[in-house]
Every structure is written in C-alpha cells, then in structure tokens.
GUGU-231480 format. One record per residue (C-alpha): residue number from 0; residue in one letter; x, y, z. Coordinates in Angstrom, 2 decimals, always signed. Example, Ala and Ser with C-alpha at 12.3 -4.5 7.8 and 13.67 -1.06 7.14 Angstrom:
GUGU-231480
[site 0, A, [+12.30, -4.50, +7.80]]
[site 1, S, [+13.67, -1.06, +7.14]]
END
This chain:
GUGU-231480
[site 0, X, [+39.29, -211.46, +29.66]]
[site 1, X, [+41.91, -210.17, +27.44]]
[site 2, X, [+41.11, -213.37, +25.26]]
[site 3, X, [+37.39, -212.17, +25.14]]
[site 4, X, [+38.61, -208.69, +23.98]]
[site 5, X, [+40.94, -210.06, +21.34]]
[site 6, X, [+38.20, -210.89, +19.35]]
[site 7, X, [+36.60, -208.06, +18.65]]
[site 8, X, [+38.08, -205.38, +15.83]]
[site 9, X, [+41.12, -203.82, +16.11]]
[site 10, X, [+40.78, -200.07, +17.03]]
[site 11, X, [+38.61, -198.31, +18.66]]
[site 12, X, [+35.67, -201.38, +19.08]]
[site 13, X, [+38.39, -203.48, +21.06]]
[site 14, X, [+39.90, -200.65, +23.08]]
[site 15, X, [+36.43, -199.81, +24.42]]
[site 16, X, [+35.88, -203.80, +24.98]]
[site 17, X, [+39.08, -203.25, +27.35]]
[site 18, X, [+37.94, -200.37, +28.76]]
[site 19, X, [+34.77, -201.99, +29.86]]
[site 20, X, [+36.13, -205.52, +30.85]]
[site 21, X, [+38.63, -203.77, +33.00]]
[site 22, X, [+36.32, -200.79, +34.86]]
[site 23, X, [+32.63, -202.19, +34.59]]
[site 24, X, [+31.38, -204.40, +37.42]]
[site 25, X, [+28.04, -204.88, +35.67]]
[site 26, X, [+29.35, -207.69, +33.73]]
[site 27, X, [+30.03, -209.93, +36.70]]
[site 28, X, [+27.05, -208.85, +38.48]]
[site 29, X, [+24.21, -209.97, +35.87]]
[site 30, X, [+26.36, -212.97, +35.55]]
[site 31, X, [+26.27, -213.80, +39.66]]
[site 32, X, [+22.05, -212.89, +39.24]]
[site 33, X, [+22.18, -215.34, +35.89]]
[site 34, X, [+24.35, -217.83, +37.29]]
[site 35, X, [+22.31, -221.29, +37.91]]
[site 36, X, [+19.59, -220.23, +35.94]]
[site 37, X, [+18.48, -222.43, +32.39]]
[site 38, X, [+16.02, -219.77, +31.76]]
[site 39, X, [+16.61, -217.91, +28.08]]
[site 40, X, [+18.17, -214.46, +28.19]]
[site 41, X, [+17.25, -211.39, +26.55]]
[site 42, X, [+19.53, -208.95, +26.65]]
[site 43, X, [+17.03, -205.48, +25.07]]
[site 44, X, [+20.03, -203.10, +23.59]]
[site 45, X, [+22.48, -205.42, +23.20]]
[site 46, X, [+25.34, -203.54, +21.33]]
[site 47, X, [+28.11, -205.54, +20.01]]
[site 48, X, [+27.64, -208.14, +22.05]]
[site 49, X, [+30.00, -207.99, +25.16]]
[site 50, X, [+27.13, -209.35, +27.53]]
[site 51, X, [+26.57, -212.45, +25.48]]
[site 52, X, [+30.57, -212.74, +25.13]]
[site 53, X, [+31.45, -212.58, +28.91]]
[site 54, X, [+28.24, -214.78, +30.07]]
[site 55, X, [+29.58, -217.41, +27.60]]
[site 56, X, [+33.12, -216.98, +28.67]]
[site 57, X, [+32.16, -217.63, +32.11]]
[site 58, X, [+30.43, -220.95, +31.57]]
[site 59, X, [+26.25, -219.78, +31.39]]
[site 60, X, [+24.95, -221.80, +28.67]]
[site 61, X, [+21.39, -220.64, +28.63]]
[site 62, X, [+20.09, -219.46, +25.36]]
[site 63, X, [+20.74, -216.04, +24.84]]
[site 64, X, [+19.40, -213.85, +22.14]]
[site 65, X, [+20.17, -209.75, +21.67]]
[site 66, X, [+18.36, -206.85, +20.07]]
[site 67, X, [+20.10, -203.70, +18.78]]
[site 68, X, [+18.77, -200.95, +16.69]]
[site 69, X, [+22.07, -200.52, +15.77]]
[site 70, X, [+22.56, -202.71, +12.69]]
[site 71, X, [+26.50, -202.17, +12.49]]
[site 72, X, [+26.61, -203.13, +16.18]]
[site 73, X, [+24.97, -206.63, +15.47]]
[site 74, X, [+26.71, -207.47, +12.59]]
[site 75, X, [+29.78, -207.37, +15.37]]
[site 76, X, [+27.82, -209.12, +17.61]]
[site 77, X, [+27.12, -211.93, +15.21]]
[site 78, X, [+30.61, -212.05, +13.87]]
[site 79, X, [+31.91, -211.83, +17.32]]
[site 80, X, [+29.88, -213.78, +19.41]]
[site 81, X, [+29.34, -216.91, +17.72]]
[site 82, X, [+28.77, -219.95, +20.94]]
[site 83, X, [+25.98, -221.93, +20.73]]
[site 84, X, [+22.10, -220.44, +21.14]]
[site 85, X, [+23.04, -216.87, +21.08]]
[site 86, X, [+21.53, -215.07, +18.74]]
[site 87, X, [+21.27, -211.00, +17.49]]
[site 88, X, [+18.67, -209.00, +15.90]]
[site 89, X, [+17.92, -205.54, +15.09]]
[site 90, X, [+14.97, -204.31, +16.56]]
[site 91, X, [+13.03, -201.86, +18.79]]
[site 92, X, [+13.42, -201.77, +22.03]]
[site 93, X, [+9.75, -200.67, +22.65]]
[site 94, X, [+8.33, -203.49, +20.53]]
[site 95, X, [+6.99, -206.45, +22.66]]
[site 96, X, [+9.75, -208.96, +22.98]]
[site 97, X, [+7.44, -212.30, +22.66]]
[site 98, X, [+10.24, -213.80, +24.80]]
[site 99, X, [+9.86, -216.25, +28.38]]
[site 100, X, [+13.08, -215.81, +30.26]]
[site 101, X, [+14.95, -213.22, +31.83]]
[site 102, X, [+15.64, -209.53, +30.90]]
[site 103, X, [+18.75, -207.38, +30.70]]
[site 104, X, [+18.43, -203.27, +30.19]]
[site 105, X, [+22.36, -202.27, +30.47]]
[site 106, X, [+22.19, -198.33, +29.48]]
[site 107, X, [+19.08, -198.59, +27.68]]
[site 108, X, [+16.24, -196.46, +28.92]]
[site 109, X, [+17.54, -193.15, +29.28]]
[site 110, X, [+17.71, -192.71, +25.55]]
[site 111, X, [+13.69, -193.36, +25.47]]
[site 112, X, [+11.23, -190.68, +26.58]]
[site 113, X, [+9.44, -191.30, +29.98]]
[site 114, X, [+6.27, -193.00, +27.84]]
[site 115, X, [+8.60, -195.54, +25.94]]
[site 116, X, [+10.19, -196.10, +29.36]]
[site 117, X, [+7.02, -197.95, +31.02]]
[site 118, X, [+6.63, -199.32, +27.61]]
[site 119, X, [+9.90, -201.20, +27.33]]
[site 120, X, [+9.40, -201.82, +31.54]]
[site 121, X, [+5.77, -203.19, +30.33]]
[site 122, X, [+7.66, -205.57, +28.07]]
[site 123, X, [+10.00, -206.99, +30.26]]
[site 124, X, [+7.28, -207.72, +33.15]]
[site 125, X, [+5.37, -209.54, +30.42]]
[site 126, X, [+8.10, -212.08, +29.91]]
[site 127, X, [+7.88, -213.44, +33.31]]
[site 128, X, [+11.25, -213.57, +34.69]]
[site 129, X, [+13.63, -211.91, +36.31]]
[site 130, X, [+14.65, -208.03, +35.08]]
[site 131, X, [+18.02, -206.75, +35.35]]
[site 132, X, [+18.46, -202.74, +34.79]]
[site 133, X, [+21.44, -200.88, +34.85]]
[site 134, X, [+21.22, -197.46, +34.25]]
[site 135, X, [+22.33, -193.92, +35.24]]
[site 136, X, [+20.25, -192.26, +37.69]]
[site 137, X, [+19.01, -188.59, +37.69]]
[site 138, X, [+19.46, -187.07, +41.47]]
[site 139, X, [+21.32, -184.11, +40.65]]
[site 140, X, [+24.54, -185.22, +41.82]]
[site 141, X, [+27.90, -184.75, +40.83]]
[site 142, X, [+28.53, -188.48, +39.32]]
[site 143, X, [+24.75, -187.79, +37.74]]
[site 144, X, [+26.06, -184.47, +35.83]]
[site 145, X, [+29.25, -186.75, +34.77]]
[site 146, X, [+26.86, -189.23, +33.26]]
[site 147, X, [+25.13, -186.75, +31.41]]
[site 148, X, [+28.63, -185.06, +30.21]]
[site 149, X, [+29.34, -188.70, +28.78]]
[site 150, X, [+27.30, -189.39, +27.55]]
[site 151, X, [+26.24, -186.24, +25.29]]
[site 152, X, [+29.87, -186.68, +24.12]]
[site 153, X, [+29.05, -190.41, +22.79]]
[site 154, X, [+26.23, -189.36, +21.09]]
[site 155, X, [+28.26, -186.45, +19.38]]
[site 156, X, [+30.99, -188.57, +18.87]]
[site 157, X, [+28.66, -191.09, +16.72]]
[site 158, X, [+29.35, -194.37, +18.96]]
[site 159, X, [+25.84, -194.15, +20.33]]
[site 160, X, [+22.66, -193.12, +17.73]]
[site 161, X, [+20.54, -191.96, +19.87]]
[site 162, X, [+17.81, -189.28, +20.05]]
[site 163, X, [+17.61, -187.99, +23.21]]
[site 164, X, [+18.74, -187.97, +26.66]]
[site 165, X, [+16.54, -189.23, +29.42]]
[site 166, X, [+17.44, -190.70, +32.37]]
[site 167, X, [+15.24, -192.71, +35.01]]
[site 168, X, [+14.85, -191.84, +38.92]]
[site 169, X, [+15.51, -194.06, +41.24]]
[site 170, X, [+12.04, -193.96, +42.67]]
[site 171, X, [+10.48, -194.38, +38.51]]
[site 172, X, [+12.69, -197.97, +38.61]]
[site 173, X, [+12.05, -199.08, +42.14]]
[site 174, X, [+8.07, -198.42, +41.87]]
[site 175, X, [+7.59, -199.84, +37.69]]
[site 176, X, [+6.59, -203.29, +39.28]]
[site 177, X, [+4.21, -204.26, +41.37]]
[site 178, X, [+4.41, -206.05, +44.85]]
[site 179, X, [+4.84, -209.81, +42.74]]
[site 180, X, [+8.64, -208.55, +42.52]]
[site 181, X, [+11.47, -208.09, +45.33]]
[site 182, X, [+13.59, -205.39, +44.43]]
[site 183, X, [+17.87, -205.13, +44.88]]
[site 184, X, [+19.38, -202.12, +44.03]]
[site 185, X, [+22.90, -201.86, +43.98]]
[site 186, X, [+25.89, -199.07, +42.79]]
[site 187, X, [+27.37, -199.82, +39.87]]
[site 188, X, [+30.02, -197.00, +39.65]]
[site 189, X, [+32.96, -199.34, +39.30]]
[site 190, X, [+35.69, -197.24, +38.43]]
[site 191, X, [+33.87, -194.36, +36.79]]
[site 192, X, [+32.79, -191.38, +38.46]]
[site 193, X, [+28.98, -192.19, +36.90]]
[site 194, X, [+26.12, -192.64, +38.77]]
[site 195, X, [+25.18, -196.05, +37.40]]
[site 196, X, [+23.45, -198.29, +39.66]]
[site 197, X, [+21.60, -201.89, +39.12]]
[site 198, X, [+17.91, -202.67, +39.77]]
[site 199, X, [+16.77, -206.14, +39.98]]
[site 200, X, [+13.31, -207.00, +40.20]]
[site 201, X, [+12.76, -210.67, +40.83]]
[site 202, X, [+9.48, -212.62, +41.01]]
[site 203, X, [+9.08, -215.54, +43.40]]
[site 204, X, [+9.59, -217.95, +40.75]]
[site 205, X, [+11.78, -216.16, +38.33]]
[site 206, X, [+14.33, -218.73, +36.97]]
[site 207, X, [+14.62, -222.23, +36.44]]
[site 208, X, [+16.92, -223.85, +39.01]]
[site 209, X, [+19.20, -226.57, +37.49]]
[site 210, X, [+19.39, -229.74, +39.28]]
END
C-alpha cells in the first residue's frame, strides 16, 4: 500500500493517506463485503478518493463512481484515481443518488442533522443494494468523547468543511431499514481510540454474484 500512497501529493494529503492505510481496517472490510460483487459502487462522501484507490488496488473492477462536496478533494480524486469506470463528482450528499448498486457512507452522516440523516439513509435504500456505514457512534463513552475531540479539531483545522457535528446511535443505524435487510455490525476502532463501528444492511438479493 505504500505504492497506493505514493500517488497522492506530497505533504500533508499523503501523510494522512499513510496514516489511514496503516491504522484503518475499514478499507479491507468494505472490500471483503464488495469482493465478488459486479454491482456499481457509490461511495456518498468520497474525499480524495482512497476508497476507490484501495478497491482498485486490490483487484474489484466494478464501476465505481464518488461524490464530494468538497471540490478540492475531487479534483485529487480525479487526478489520483484514474483506473477504469471510476468516476468523481461534487455533489450533495442529501440529493437522491439516481444510482443501482451498492452504497458506501465512511464518516459521512454525523456532519448532517438528524433530518438529512434519514434523508441520505432514504437514498441509499432506494438504490437497491447493499449499504455499508461506517461511522462514529454516540454512547457516551470514552472512545465516543475522543471522536468528538477529533474531530472538532479537523473541522478547525480546515481538512474537513463541515457545519456541524452530529453523530448517529447505534439503535438510529440498526432500526433505518426495514425487515427486507439483515443487519452486521462490527467495531471498527482499528488502531484509534474512536468509537467507529460498521453497519451493513444487506437485502436478500443485494449484489450480483459473478460466475
């Protein structure tokens, strides 16, 4: 993976592209949920493309297309990221996707009031695969309070434009979908003290199997 992070600016953009490679399960395990499935990709919030990057550097060749409302992210996504049917636009997260295929939400919905929350949720369902969500959870706990430290210092620090802080509850996730969806929820610390954790909320037929 230090090939992956090679491409990306020097500085700061590739140090953090370390950072994450090296301490961040999530990466490997949307790729495992992904893996063996032709369906397109949507990855809502996509950043400067490190998803896209590590699927593709892994061997998943399903289309994959990113939105950002962070137009200096995607023009480093674009110039980064440039393997075959992945694509990167900015947009809105709340919009309607018009997308058929799987969705990814890595760090995504706690920067969205509770409203936009089942909005974006309401989105995902609508494209009719599987939905990946990684996000902090608010408990009250020790690795929650971290998360919130952190990420008040991104925003301050100008790496993340966001508005507000807003984080899900586990019980808000598990209960978004109805009873067409089996639900996996799994920690997703890594090597942070943050209280990340994936959801995965797959319906009997989300995917296409390839032969």
């Amino acid at each position: 993976m230090n090939q992956l992070a090679a491409r990306y600016p020097r500085g700061f953009v590739r140090a953090y592209v370390r950072a994450k490679l090296a301490t961040d399960p999530v990466y490997e395990a949307v790729f495992e949920r992904l893996r063996g499935s032709a369906a397109p990709v949507m990855d809502v919030g996509c950043g400067i493309g490190l998803l896209a990057a590590y699927l593709r550097e892994r061997g998943f060749d399903a289309p994959i297309a990113g939105i950002d409302h962070d137009a200096r992210k995607v023009r480093i996504a674009r110039q980064v990221v440039t393997e075959h049917d992945v694509t990167f636009d900015v947009g809105d997260a709340r919009a309607p996707l018009g997308f058929r295929g799987n969705v990814v939400l890595l760090d995504v919905l706690h920067y969205f009031t509770t409203d936009d929350q089942k909005t974006i949720l309401r989105n995902a369902a609508e494209s009719g695969g599987m939905i990946l969500i990684r996000d902090g959870v608010r408990d009250g706990s020790f690795r929650y309070r971290a998360t919130y430290v952190q990420e008040t210092l991104a925003r301050a620090g100008g790496w993340l434009k966001a508005e507000r802080l807003n984080f899900p509850t586990r019980p808000f996730l598990e209960q978004s979908f109805d009873g067409a969806y089996s639900t996996e929820v799994v920690p997703m610390y890594g090597k942070s003290p943050f209280n990340n954790y994936l959801f995965v909320f797959r319906r009997s037929s989300a995917g296409i199997t390839k032969e």
